[in-house]
C-alpha positions as CSV (number, residue, x, y, z in Angstrom):
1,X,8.6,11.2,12.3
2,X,12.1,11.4,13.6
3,X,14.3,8.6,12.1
4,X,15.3,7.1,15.2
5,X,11.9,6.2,16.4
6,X,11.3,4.5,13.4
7,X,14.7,2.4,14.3
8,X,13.6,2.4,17.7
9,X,10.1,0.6,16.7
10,X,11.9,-1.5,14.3
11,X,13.7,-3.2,16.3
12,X,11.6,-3.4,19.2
13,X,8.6,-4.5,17.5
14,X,10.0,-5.7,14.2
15,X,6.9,-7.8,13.4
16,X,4.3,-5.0,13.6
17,X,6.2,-2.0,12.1
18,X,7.8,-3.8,9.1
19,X,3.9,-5.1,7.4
20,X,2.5,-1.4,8.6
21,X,5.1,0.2,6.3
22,X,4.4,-1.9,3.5
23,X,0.4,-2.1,4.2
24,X,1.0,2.2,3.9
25,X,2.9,1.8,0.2
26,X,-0.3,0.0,-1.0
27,X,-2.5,2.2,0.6
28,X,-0.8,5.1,-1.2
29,X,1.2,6.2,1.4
30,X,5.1,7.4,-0.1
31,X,8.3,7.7,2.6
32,X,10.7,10.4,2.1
33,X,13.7,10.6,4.6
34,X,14.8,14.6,4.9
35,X,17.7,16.5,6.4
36,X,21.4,16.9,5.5
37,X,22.5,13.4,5.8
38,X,20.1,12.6,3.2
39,X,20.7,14.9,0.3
40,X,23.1,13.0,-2.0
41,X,22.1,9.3,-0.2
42,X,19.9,7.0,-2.6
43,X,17.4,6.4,-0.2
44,X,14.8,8.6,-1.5
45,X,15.2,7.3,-4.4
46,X,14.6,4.2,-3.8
47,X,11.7,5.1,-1.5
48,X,10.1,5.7,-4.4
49,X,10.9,2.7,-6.8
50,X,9.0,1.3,-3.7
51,X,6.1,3.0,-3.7
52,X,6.0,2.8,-7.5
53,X,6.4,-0.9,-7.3
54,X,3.7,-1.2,-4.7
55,X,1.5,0.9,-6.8
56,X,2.1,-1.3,-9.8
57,X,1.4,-4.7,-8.2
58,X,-1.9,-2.9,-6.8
59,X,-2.4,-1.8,-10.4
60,X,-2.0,-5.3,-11.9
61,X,-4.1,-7.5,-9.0
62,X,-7.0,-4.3,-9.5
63,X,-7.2,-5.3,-13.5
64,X,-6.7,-9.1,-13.2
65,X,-9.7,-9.0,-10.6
66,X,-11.2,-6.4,-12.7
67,X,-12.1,-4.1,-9.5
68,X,-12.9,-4.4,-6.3
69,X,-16.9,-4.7,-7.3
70,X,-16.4,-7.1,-9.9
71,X,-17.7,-10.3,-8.1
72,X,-20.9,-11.8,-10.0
73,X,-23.5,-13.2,-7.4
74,X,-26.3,-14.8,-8.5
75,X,-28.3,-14.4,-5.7
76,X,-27.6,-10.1,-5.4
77,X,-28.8,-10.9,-8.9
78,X,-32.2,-12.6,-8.4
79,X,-32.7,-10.0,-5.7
80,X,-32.5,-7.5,-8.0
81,X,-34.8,-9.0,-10.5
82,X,-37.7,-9.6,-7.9
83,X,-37.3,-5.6,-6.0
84,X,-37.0,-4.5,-10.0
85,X,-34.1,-3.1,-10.0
C-alpha cells in the first residue's frame, strides 16, 4: 500500500485506521515500509520491535489464560457425562 494513503487514512479517519493497525500486529500481521527513502531510516526496525512486542503481550495473556479453550464449565461438563462422552 502506497505510504501516502496510509497518511491520507490516518488523518482522515484517525480513529478507525490507528486500532486496525494494531488489531493486525496481534493478529500476526508485520509492517515493513520499502523504497529508497527507507533504507538507512529506523523505521523498519522498529516495525518490528512492534510486532515482536505485540506478539509477546499475545504470548503472555495466551499462558496466563492458559489458551483460548481453557475455560471450565460445569454444565459442558455434566453434558458430557450424560451423552458419555
Amino acid at each position: 500500500m502506497p505510504i501516502i494513503l496510509l497518511v491520507i487514512a490516518a488523518l482522515c479517519f484517525f480513529w478507525v485506521t490507528i486500532p486496525l493497525l494494531i488489531i493486525g500486529l496481534f493478529c500476526d500481521c508485520r509492517y515493513q515500509f520499502r523504497g529508497p527513502d527507507f533504507q538507512q531510516a529506523g523505521i523498519n526496525t522498529f516495525m518490528d520491535q512492534a510486532a515482536d512486542t505485540a506478539e509477546s503481550i499475545k504470548n503472555a495473556v495466551m499462558e496466563e489464560e492458559g489458551g483460548p479453550f481453557s475455560h471450565h464449565n460445569d454444565e459442558y461438563d455434566a453434558m458430557d457425562d450424560e451423552e458419555g462422552v
